[in-house]
N, C-alpha and C positions, 0 to 999 in steps of 0.2 A: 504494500500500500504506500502512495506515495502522499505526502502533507507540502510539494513545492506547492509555494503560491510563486505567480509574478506578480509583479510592481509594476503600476503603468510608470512610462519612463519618458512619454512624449512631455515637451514641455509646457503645449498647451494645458492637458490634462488637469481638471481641478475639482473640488468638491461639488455635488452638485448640489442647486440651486434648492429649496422648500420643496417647494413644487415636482420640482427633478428626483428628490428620494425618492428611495424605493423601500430602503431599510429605516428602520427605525433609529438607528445611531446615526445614519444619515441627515435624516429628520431633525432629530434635536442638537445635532453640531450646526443644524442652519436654522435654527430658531434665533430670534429675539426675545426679548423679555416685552413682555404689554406695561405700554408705556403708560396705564390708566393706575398706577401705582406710584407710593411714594419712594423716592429714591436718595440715599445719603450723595453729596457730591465732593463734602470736604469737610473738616473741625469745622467747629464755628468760631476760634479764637485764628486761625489762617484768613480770618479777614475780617479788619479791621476797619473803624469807620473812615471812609473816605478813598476805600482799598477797593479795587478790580482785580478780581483770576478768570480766566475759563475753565471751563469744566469742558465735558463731552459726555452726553449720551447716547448710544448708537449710532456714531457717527455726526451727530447734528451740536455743533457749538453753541455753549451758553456762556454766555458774561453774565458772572454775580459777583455782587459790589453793594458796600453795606455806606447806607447814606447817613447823612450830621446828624439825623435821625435816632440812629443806632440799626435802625431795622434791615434787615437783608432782600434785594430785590434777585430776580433774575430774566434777562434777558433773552432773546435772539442772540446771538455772537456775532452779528453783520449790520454795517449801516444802510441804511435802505438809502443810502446818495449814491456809494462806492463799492461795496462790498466790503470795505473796509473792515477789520475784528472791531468788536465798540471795548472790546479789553484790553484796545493798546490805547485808550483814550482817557479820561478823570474823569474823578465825580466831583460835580457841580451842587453841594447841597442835597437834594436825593432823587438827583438827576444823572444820566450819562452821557457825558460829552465825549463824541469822535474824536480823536486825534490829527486828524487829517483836514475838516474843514472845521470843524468844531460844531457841527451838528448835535443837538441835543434832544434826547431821548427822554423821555417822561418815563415814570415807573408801569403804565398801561401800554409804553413801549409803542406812543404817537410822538411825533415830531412836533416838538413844542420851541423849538428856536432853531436859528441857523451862526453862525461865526462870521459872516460876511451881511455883502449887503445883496437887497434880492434883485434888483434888474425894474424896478417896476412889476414883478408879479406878487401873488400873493404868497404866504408860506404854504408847501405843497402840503398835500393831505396823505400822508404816506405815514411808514411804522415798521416794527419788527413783531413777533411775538413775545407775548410775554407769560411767565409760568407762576403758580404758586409757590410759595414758598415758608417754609417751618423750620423752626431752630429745635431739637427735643436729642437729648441721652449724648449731650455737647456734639452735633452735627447739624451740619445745615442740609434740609431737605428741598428737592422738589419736585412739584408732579408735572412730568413730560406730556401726558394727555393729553387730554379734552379737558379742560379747565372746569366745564362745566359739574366733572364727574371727581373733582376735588374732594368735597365733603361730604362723599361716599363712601373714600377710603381711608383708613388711619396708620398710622402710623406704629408697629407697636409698642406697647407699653410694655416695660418695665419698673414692676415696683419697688421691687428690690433697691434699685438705684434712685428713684423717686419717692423716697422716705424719708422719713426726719434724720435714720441713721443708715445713711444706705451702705451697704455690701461693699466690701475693697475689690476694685475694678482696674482690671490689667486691658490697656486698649493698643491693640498694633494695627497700622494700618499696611495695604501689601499691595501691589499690583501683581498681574497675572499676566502673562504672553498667553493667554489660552482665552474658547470660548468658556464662555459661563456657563454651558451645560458639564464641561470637563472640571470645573470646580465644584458645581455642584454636589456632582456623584463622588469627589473624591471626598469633600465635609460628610457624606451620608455611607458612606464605604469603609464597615472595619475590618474587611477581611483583607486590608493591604497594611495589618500590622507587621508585617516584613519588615516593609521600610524605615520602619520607625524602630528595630530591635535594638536599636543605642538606648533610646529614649524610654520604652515602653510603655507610650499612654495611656494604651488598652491593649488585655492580653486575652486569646480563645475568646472572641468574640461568634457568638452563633446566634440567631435573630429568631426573636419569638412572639413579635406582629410588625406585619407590614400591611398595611392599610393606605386607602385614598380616603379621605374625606371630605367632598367639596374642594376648594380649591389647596387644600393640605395635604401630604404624604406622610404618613408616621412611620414609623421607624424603631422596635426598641429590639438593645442586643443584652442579650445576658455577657459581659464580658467582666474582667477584672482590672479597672483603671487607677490611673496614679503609681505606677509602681518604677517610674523613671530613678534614676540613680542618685537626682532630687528631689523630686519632688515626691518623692514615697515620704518623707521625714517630715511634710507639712500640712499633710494630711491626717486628719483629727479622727481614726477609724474606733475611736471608742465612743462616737455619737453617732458615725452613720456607716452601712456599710458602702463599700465600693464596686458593687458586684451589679448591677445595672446601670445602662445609659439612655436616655428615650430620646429620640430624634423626630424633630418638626422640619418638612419644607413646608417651611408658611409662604407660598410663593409670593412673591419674591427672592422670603431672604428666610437664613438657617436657625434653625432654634436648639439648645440642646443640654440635659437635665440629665444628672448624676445623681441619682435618690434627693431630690431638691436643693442641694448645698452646693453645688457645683455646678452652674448655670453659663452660658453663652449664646453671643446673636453672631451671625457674620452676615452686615447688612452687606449688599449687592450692587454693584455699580459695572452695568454692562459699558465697555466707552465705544466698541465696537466690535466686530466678528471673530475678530484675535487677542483683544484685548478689554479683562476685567479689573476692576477694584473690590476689593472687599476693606469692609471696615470692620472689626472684632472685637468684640468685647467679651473678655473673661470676668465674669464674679461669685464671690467665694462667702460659704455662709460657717464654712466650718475649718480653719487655719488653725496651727497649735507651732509652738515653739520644738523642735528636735531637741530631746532628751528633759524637756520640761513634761508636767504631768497635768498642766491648765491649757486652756484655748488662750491664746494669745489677743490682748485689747485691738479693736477695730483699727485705731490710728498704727497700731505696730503690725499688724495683718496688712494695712496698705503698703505702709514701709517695706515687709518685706516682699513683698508680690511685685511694686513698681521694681526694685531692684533686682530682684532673679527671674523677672519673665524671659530674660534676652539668657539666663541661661536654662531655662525651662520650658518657656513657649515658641520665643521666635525659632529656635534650631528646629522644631516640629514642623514649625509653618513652612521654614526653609527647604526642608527636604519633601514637601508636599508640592513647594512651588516648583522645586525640581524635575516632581515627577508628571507636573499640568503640563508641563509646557515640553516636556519629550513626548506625552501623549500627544498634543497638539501637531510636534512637528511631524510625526507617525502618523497620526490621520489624514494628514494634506497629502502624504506620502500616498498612503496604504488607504482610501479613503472605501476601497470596492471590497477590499479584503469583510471576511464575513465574521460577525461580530460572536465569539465564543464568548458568551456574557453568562455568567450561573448566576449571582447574585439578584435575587427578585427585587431589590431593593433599588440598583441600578435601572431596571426596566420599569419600575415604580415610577421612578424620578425623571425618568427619560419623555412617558406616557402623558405626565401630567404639562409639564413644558411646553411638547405636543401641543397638547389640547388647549392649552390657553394663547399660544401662538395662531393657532386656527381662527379661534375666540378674537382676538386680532384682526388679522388679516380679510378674512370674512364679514367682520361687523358682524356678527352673532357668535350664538353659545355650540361650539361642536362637541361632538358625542364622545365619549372618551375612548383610544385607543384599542382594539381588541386584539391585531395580531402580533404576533409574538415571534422573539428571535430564540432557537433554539440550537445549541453546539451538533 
């Protein structure tokens, strides 16, 4: 029996289009995320009053820039005189001024003054679009949509950190060379505890529901976490055990729950087809000092968390982002090769994407996935 595959080698050759799948990993490496959702784009202390960045989501430039106001707006990324970026330009009070003629842009993102003088006509009746926008769990949001369908959707909460004493909060932020279905399934995938055998986040992880609900994928694995070669020693296991992990795709973004005490988000920032952000947040209900026999006070719980995440979390995140973005360069590659997928979890996540991508594209609600990839 032979297992050669070939590789297309023409250099045309490329993934195919939504539409063009055929296969289901096909499918969700050419999804978008539905832009009727809210989305982290940056801290909110990366912009400051009087301050312009771009962002990108799925390809489409946004300028946000926080006016004398204090308040965060965001933008189109283009002057409707020039094309010009309106984020190589200043803020004007709680305005955006072009850099180029000095064109200024109102926060509804009409053209409310010009930097010249007009010829004898009148000011044109022109503009950019403009997005919602929300400051919440220190990031700044916003909805790429329909505007209209704004206060439909929320943002989620957490309380934990929205308390009078909230939980010590470890935050990295990452870019990704990969699409955002390839991070996905790797935050929802613990059978690739291989790669992490320095570290050992999670050990024998074996999965004991995987469910769709509406627009959620659940996820829990019976496995044994925390046993890293540090972070075993800060872990408080005479109040909780470490022997379950429950996993939410709250589509968009990843949710994920260690018998309650051991919680994270990884919001989601698609910027385009090869390239994601995620933003992370780790928070801990149950920390203890190594070789003390008390939980360690809150304010010394944050101490040591902001200080050893970069030897405890970011090296995990590191070898994950290692492994997105060899995935990535192997599917542009290998994009026809057939998907030997066993994890039901992967095909969970992959299913629901899908369907909301369709949800999209279509302007209605599509039916959810039924066929299926089989080794």
């Amino acid at each position: 029996m032979s297992f050669h595959y070939q590789p297309l080698l023409a250099d045309h050759a490329k993934p195919p289009s939504f539409e063009e799948a055929r296969l289901i990993r096909q499918q969700a490496r050419a999804t978008g995320l539905h832009p009727d959702y809210w989305y982290p784009v940056a801290r909110s202390g990366a912009v400051r009053p009087g301050q312009v960045i771009s962002v990108r989501f799925w390809g489409r430039d946004i300028a946000i820039f926080r006016g004398e106001d204090g308040r965060v707006r965001a933008l189109e990324d283009r002057c409707p005189h020039r094309a010009v970026k309106l984020s190589l330009g200043n803020v004007n009070a709680n305005d955006l001024v072009c850099g180029y003629h000095g064109w200024r842009i109102g926060e509804s993102g009409r053209l409310v003054g010009v930097g010249h003088e007009l010829f004898g006509r009148r000011l044109p009746v022109c503009g950019v679009d403009a997005f919602p926008v929300q400051e919440r769990h220190d990031l700044i949001w916003i909805f790429p949509g329909n505007a209209s369908n704004s206060s439909s959707q929320s943002i989620p909460a957490i309380p934990e950190l929205e308390c009078e004493h909230p939980w010590p909060c470890a935050r990295i932020d990452m870019v990704f060379r990969a699409h955002h279905s390839i991070l996905a399934e790797n935050i929802n995938d613990f059978t690739h505890a291989y790669l992490h055998r320095r570290y050992n986040p999670f050990v024998g992880a074996t999965i004991d529901k995987c469910e769709e609900i509406g627009d959620k994928a659940h996820i829990s694995y019976a496995t044994l976490t925390g046993q890293g070669r540090f972070s075993k020693y800060f872990v408080d296991r005479s109040r909780f055990a470490t022997d379950r992990t429950d996993l939410s795709y709250e589509y968009p973004h990843h949710f994920a729950s260690t018998r309650g005490l051991i919680k994270s988000w990884a919001f989601v920032l698609p910027i385009d087809s090869r390239t994601t952000q995620a933003f992370f947040l780790f928070y801990f209900g149950a920390i203890r000092l190594p070789l003390l026999p008390f939980q360690s006070p809150r304010w010394l719980t944050n101490l040591i968390i902001q200080s050893g995440k970069n030897l405890t979390i970011r090296p995990i995140l590191e070898q994950d982002r290692m492994a997105i973005e060899a995935e990535q360069c192997g599917y542009e590659r290998h994009f026809a090769m057939p998907a030997l997928e066993l994890s039901p979890a992967i095909l969970l996540i992959q299913r629901l994407m899908i369907r909301k991508w369709k949800e999209y594209v279509t302007g209605a609600a599509a039916p959810t996935e039924s066929s299926e990839e089989t080794p």
